[in-house]
py3Dmol code that shows the C-alpha trace and the ligand (Angstrom):
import py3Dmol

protein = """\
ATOM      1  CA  UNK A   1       3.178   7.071  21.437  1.00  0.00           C
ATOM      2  CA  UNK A   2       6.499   8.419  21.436  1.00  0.00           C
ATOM      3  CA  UNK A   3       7.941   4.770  20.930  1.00  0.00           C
ATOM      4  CA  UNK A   4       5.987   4.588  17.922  1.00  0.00           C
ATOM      5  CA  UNK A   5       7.155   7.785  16.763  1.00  0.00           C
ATOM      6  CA  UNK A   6      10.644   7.411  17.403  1.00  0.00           C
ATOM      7  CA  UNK A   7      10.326   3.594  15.671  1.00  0.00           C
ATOM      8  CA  UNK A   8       9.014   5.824  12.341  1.00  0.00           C
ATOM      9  CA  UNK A   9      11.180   8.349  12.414  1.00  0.00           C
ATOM     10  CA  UNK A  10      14.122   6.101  12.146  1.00  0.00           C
ATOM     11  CA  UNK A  11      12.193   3.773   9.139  1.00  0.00           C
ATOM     12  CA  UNK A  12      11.607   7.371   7.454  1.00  0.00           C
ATOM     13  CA  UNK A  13      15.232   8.376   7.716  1.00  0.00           C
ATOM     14  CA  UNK A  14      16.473   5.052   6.422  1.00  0.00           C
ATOM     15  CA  UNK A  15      14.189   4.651   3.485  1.00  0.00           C
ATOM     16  CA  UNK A  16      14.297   8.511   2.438  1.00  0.00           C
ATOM     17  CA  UNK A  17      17.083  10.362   1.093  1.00  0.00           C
ATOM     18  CA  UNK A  18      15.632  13.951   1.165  1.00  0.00           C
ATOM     19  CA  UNK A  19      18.933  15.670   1.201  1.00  0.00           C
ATOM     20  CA  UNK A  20      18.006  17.454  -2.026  1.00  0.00           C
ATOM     21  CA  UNK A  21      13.989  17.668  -1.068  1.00  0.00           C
ATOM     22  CA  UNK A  22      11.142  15.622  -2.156  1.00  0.00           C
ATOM     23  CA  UNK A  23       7.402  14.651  -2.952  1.00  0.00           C
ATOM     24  CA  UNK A  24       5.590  12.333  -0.721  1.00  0.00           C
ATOM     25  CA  UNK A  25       2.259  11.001  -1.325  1.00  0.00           C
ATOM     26  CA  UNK A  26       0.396   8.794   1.059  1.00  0.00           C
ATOM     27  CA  UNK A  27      -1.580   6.469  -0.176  1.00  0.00           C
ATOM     28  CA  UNK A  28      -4.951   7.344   2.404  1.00  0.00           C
ATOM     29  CA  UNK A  29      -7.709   4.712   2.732  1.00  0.00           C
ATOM     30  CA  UNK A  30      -8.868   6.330   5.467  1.00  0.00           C
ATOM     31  CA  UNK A  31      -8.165   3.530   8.032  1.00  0.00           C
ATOM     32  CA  UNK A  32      -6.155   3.322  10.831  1.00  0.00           C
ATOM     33  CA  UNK A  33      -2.444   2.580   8.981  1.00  0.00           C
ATOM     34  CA  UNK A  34      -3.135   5.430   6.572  1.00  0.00           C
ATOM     35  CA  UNK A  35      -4.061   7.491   8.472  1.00  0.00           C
ATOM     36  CA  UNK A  36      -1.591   7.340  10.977  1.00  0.00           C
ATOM     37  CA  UNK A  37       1.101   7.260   8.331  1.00  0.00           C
ATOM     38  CA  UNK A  38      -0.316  10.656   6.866  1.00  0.00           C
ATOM     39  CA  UNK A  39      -0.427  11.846  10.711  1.00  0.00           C
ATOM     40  CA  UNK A  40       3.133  10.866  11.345  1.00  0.00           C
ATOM     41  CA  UNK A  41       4.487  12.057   7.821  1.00  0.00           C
ATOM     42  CA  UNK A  42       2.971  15.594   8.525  1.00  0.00           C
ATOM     43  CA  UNK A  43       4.543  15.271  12.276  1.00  0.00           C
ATOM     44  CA  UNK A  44       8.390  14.471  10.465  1.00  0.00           C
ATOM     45  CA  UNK A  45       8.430  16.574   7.334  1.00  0.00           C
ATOM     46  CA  UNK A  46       5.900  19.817   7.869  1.00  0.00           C
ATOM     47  CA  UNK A  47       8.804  21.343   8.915  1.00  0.00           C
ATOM     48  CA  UNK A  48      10.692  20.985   5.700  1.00  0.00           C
ATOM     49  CA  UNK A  49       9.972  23.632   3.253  1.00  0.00           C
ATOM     50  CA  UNK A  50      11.634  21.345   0.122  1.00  0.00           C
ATOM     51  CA  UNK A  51       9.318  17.977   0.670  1.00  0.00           C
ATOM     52  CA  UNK A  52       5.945  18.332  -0.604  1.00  0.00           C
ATOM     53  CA  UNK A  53       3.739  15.946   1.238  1.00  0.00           C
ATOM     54  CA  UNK A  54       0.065  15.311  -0.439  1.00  0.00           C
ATOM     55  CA  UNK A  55      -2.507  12.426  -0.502  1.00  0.00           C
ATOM     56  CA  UNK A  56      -4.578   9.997  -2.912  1.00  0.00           C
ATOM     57  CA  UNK A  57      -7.616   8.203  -2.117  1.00  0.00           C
ATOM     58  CA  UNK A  58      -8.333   5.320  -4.677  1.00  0.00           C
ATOM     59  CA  UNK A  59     -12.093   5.278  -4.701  1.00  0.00           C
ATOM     60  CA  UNK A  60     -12.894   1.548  -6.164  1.00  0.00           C
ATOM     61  CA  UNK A  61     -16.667   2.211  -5.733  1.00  0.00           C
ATOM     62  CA  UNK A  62     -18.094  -0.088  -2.611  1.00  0.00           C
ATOM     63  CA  UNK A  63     -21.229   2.243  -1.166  1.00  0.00           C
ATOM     64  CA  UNK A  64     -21.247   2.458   2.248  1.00  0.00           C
ATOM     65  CA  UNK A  65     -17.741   1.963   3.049  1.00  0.00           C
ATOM     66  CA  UNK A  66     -15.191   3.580   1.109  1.00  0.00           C
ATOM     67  CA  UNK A  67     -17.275   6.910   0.871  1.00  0.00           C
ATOM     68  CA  UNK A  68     -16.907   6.843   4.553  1.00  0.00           C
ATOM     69  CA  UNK A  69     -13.130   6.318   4.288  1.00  0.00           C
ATOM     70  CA  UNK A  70     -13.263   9.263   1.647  1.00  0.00           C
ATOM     71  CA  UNK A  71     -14.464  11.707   3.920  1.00  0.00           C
ATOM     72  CA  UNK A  72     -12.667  11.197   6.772  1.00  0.00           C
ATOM     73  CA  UNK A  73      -9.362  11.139   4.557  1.00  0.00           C
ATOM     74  CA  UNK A  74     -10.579  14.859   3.216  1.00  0.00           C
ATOM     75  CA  UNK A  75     -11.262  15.643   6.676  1.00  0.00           C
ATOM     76  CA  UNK A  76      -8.055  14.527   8.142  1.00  0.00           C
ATOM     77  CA  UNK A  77      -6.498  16.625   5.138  1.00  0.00           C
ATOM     78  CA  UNK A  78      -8.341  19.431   5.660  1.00  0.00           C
ATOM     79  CA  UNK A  79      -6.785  19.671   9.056  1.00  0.00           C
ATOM     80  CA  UNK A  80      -3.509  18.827   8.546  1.00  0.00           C
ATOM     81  CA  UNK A  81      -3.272  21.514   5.701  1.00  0.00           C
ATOM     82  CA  UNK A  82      -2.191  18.862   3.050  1.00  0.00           C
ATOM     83  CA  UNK A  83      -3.953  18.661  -0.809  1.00  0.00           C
ATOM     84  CA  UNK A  84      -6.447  15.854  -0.966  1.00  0.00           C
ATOM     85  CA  UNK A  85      -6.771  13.729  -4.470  1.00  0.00           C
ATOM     86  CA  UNK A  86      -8.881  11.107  -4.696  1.00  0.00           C
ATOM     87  CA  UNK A  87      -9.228   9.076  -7.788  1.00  0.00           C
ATOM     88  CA  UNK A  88     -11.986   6.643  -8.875  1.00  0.00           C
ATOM     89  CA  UNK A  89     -12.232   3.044 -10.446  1.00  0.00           C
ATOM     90  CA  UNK A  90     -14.833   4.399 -12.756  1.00  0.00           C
ATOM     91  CA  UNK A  91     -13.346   7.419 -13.635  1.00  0.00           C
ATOM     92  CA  UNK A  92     -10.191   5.194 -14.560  1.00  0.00           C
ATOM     93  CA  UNK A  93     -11.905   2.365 -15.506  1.00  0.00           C
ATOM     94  CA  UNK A  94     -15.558   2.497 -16.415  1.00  0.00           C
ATOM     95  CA  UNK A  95     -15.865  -0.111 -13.725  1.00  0.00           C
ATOM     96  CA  UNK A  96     -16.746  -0.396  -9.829  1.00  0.00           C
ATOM     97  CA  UNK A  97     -15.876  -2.874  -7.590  1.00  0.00           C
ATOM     98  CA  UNK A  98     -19.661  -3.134  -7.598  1.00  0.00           C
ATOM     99  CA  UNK A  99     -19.416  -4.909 -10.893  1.00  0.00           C
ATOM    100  CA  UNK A 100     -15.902  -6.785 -10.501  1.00  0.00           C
ATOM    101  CA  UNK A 101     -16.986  -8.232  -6.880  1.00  0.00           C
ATOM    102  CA  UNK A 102     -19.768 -10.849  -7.892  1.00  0.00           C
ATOM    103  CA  UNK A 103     -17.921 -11.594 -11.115  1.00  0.00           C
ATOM    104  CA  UNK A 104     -14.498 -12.484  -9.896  1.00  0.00           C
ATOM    105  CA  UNK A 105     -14.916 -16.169 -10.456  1.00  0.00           C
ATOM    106  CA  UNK A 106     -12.224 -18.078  -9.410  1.00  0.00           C
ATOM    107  CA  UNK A 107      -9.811 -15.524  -8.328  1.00  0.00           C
ATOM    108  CA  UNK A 108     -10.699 -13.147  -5.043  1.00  0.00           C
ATOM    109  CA  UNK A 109     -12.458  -9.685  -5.600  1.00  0.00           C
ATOM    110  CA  UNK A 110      -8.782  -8.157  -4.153  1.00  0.00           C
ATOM    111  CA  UNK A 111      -6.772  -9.732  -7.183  1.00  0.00           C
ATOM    112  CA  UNK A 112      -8.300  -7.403  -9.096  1.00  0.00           C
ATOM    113  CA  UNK A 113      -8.818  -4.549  -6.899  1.00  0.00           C
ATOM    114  CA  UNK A 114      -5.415  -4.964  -5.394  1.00  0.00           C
ATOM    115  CA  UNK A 115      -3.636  -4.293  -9.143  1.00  0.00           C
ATOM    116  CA  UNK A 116      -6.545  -1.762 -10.161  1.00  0.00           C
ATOM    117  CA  UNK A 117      -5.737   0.484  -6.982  1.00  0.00           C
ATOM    118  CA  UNK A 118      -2.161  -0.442  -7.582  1.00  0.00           C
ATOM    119  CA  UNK A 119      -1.870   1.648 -11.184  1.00  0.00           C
ATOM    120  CA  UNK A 120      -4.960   4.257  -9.943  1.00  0.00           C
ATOM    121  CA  UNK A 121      -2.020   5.038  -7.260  1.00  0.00           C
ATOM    122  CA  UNK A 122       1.220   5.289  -9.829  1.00  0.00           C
ATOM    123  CA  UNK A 123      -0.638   7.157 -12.547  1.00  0.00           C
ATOM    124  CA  UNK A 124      -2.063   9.824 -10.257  1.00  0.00           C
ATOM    125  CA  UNK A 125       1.048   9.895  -8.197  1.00  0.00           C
ATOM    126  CA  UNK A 126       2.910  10.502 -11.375  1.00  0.00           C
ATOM    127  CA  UNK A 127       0.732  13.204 -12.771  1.00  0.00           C
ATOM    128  CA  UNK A 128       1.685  15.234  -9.491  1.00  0.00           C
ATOM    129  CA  UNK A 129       5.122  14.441  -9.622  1.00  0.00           C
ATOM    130  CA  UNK A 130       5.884  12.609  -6.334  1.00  0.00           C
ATOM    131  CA  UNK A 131       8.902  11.131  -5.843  1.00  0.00           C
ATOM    132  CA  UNK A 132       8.064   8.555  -3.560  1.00  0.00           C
ATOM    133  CA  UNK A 133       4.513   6.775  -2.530  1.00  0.00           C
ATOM    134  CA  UNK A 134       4.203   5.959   1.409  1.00  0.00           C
ATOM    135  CA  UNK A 135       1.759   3.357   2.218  1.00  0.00           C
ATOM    136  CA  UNK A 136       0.691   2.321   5.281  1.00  0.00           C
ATOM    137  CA  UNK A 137       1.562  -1.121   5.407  1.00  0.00           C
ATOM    138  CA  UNK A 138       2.573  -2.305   9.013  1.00  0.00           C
ATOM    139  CA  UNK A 139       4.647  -5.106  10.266  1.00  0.00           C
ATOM    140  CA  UNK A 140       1.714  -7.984  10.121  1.00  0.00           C
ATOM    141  CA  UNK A 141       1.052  -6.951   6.399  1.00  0.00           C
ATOM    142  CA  UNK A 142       4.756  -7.337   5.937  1.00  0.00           C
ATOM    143  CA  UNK A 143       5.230 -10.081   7.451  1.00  0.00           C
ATOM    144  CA  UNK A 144       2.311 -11.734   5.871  1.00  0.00           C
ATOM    145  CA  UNK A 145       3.431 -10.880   2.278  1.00  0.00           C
ATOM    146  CA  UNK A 146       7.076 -12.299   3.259  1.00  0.00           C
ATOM    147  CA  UNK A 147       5.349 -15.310   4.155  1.00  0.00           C
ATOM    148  CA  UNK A 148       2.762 -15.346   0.734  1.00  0.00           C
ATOM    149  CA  UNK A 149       5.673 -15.050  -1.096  1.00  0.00           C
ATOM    150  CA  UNK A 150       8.239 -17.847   0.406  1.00  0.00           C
ATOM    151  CA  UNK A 151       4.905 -20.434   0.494  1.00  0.00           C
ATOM    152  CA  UNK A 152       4.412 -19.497  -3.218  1.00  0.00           C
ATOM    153  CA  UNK A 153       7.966 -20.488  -4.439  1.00  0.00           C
ATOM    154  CA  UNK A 154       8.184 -16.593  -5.689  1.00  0.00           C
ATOM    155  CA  UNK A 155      11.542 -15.392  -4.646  1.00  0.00           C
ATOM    156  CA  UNK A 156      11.684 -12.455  -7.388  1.00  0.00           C
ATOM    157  CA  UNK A 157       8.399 -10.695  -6.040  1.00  0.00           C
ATOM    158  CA  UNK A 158       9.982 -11.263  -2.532  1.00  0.00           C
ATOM    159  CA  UNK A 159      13.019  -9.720  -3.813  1.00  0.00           C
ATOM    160  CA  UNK A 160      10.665  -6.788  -5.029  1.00  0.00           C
ATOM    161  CA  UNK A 161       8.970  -6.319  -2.055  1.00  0.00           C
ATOM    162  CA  UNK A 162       9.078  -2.348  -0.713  1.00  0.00           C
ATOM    163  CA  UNK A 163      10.791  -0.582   0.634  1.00  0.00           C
ATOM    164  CA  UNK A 164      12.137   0.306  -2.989  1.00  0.00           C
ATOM    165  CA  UNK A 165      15.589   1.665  -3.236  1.00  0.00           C
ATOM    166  CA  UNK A 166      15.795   1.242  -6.916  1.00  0.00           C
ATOM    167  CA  UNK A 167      14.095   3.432  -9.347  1.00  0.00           C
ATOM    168  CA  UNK A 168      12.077   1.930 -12.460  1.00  0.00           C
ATOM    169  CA  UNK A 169      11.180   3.970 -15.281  1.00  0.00           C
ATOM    170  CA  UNK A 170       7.234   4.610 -14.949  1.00  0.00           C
ATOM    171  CA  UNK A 171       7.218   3.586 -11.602  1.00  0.00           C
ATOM    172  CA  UNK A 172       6.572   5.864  -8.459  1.00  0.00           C
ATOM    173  CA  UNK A 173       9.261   3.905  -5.928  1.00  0.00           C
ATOM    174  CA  UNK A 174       7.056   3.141  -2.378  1.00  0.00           C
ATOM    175  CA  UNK A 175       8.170   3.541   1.645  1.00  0.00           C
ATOM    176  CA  UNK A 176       6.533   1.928   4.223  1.00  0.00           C
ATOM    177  CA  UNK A 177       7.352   4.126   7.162  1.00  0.00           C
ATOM    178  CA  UNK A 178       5.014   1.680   9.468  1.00  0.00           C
ATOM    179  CA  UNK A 179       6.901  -1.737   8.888  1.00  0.00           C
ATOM    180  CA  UNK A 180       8.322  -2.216  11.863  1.00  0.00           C
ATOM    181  CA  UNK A 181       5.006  -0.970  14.079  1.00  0.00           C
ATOM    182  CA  UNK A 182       2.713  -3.729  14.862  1.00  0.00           C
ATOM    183  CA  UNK A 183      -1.180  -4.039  13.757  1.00  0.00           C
ATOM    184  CA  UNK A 184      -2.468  -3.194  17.589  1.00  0.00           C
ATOM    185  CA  UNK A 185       0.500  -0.669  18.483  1.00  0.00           C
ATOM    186  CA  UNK A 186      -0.816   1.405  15.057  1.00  0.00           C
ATOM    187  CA  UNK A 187      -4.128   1.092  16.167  1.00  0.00           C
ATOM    188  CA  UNK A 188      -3.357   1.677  19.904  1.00  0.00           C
ATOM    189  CA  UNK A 189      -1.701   5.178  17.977  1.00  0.00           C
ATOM    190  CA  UNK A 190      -4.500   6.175  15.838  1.00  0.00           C
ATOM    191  CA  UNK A 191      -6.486   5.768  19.316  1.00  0.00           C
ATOM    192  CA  UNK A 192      -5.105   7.651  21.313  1.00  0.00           C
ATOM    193  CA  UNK A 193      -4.201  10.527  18.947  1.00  0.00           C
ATOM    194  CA  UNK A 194      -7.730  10.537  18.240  1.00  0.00           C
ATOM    195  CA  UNK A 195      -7.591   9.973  14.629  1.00  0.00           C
ATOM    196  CA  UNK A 196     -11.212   9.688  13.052  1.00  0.00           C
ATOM    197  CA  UNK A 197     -10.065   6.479  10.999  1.00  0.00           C
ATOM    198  CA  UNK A 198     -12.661   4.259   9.747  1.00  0.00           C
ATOM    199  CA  UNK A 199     -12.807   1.074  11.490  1.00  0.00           C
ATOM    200  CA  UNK A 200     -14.990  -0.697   9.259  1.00  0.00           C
ATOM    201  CA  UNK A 201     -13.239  -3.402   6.910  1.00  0.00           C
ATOM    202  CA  UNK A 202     -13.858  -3.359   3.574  1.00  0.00           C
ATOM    203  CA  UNK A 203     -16.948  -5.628   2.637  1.00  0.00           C
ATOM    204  CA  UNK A 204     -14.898  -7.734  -0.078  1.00  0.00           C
ATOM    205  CA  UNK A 205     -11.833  -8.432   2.486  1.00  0.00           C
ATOM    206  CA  UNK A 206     -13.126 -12.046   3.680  1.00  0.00           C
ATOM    207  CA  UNK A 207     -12.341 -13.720   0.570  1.00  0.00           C
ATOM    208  CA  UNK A 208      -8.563 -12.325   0.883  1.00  0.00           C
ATOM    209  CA  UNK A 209      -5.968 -15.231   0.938  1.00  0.00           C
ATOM    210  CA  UNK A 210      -3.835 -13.228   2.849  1.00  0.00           C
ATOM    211  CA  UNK A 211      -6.668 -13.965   5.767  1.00  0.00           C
ATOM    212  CA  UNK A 212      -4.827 -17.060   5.973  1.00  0.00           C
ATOM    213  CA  UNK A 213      -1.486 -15.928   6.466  1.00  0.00           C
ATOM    214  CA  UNK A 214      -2.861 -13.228   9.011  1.00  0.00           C
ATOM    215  CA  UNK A 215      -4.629 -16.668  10.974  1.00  0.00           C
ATOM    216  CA  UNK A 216      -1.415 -18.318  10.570  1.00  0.00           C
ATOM    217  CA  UNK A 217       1.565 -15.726  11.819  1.00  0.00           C
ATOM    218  CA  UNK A 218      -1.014 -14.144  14.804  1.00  0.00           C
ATOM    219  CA  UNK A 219      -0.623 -18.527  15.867  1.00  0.00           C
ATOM    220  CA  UNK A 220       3.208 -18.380  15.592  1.00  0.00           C
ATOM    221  CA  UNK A 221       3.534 -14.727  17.518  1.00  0.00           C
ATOM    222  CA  UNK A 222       0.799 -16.110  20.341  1.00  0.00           C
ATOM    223  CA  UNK A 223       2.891 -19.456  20.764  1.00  0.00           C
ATOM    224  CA  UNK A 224       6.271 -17.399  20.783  1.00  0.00           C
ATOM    225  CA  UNK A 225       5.832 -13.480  21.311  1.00  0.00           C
ATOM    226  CA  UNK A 226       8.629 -11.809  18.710  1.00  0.00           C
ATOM    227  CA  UNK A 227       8.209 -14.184  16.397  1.00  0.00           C
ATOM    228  CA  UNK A 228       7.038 -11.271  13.567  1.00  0.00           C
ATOM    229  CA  UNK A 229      10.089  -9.047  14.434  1.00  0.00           C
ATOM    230  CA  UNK A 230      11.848 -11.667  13.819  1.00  0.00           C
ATOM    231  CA  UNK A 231      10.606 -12.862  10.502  1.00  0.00           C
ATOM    232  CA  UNK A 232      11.131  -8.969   9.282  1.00  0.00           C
ATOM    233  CA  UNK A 233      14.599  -9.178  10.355  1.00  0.00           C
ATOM    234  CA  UNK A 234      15.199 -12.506   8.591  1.00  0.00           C
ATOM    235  CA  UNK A 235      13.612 -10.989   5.787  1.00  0.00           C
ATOM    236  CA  UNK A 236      15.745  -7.861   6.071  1.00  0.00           C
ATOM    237  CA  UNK A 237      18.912  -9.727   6.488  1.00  0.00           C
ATOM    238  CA  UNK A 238      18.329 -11.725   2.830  1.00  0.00           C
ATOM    239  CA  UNK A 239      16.591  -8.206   0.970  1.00  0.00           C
ATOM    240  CA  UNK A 240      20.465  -7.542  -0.132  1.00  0.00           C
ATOM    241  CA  UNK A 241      21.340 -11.082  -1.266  1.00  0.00           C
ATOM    242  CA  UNK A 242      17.846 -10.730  -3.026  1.00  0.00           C
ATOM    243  CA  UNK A 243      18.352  -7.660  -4.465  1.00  0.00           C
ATOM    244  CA  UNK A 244      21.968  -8.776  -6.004  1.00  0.00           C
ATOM    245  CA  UNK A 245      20.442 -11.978  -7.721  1.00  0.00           C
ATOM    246  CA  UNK A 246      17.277 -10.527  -9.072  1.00  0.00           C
ATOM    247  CA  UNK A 247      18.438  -7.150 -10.722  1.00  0.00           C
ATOM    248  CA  UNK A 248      15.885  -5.199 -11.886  1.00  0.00           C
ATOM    249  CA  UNK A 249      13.699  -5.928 -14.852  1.00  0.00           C
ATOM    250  CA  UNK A 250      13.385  -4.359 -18.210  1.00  0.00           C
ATOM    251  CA  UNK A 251      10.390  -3.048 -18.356  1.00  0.00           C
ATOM    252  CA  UNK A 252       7.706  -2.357 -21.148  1.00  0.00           C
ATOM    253  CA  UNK A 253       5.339  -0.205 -22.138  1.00  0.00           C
ATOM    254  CA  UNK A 254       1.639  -1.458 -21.955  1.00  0.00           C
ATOM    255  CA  UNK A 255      -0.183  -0.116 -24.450  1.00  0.00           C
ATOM    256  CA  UNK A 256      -2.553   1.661 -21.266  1.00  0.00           C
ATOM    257  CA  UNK A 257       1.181   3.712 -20.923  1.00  0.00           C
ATOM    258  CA  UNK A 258       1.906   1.521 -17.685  1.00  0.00           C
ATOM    259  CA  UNK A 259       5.551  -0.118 -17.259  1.00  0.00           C
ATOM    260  CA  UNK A 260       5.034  -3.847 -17.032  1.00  0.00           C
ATOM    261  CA  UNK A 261       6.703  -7.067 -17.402  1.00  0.00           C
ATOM    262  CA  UNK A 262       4.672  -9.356 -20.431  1.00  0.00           C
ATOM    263  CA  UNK A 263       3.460  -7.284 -23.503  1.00  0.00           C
ATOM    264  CA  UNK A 264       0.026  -6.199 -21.300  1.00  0.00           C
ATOM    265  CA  UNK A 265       0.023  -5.112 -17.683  1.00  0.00           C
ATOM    266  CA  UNK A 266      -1.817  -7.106 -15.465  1.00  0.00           C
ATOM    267  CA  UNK A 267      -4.635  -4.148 -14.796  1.00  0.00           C
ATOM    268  CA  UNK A 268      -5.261  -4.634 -18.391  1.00  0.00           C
ATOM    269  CA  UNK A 269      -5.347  -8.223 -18.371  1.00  0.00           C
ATOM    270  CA  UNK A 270      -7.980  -8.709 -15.233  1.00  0.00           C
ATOM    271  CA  UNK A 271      -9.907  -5.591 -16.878  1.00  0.00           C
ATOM    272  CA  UNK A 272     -10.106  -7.937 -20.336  1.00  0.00           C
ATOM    273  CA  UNK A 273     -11.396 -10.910 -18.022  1.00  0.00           C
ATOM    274  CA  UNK A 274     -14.075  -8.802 -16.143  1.00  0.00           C
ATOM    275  CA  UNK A 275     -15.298  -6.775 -18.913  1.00  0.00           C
ATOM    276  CA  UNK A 276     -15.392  -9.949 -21.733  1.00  0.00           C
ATOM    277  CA  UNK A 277     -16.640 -12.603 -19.260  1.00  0.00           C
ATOM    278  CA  UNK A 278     -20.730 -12.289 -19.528  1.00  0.00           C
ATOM    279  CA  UNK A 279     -22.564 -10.911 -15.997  1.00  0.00           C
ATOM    280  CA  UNK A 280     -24.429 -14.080 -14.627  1.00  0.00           C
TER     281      UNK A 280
END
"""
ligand_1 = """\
8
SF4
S -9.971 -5.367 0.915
Fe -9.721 -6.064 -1.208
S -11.523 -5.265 -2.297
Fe -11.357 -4.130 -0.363
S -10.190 -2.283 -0.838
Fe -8.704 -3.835 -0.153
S -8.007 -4.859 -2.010
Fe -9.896 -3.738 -2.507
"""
view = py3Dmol.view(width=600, height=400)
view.addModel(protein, "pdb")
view.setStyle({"model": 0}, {"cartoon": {"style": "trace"}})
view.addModel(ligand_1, "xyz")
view.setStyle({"model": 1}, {"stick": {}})
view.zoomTo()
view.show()
């Protein structure tokens, strides 16, 4: 535990600059990563009477799993003293992932909920003035969208990847205080802190792609142990030679009030495809 917590303490310090305070707010799904992240975040910074630290739960609407994750995110709150939020697809939306999931057609029920959550998180992270959104993405989810990204020929979203250090009009910049930790040392953690995460995964999560890359660098670490350390320090190595040839982009304004890159963010776009294309 306390090589965990040392390991986060030095990601926080060299992601954060908090010399003149702050506003964290966790992104909490109510599983293990989040969870832990909110645990360790509260563990760092409780002390600090200039860094607000608050949560968001982005309720996308699946019954019988993410009302679990709901509670035990207000319950973990609850304890640790921190304000809850949680935010819904179809408060935002009109929209559930009840109704996006069987018609997502040829793209993957997470395209859509992936973006959807993405802006659910930014809007309501605006509205209570954070300065920063941590999410509780660990080294295998890292790793895996390092990989996504160099088999997909897109260098400028690898150059994008988090941690941000560059601040975009519109857009709440994100840490990732659990980057370094491995998917079974975080759990291992939540374990034996005796987190009440929910273990469950989500019911839409088998049709990921990134299932494939998780298959894929798991073979690579069994066949030579280190092997995802190393990719994140490759990766780490090449984020400033990324970062100089991909400056950032000048953003628009959707009409939804979102920054994005075309003349309609993407939420909007995938919410045009669901919402014209006919139920079966
Ligand atoms: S697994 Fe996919 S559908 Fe489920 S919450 Fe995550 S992004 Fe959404």
């Amino acid at each position: 535990m306390e090589y965990v917590e040392k390991r986060v303490k030095r990601e926080v310090r060299s992601q954060l600059d908090l010399s003149t305070g702050g506003h964290i707010t966790v992104a909490l799904s109510g599983g293990k990563d989040s969870m832990t992240t909110l645990h360790l975040l509260h563990e760092i910074l409780s002390m600090r009477r200039d860094v607000t630290l608050d949560a968001i739960t982005v309720d996308e609407g699946t019954p019988g799993y993410r009302d679990i994750c709901v509670e035990r995110s207000r319950k973990l709150c609850d304890e640790l003293g921190v304000d809850h939020h949680v935010i819904s697809f179809a408060e935002e939306y009109g929209i559930t992932m009840e109704d996006i999931g069987p018609r997502s057609g040829v793209r993957t029920p997470c395209s859509y909920c992936g973006v959807l959550r993405r802006r659910c998180l930014n809007r309501k992270a605006q509205e209570l003035g954070s300065t920063h959104i941590a999410t509780g993405l660990n080294l295998d989810d890292t790793v895996q969208s390092v990989m996504m990204n160099i088999s997909r020929g897109d260098v400028e979203r690898l150059a994008r990847l988090g941690p941000h250090t560059r601040i975009q009009p519109g857009l709440v910049p994100r840490i990732q205080p659990l980057r370094s930790i491995p998917e079974k040392e975080t759990y291992t953690y939540a374990l034996l802190r005796g987190l009440d995460f929910h273990e469950s995964s989500c019911p839409w999560s088998g049709e990921a792609v990134r299932n494939d890359y998780r298959h894929v660098v798991n073979l690579l670490e069994d066949g030579s142990p280190g092997t995802k350390h190393c990719i994140l320090s490759s990766y780490d190595q090449l984020r400033p030679m990324l970062r100089d040839a991909y400056a950032p982009a000048d953003l628009r304004q959707c009409e939804c009030g979102e920054p994005c890159l075309e003349e309609r963010c993407m939420a909007c776009r995938l919410l045009d495809e669901i919402i014209i294309e006919p139920r079966e």
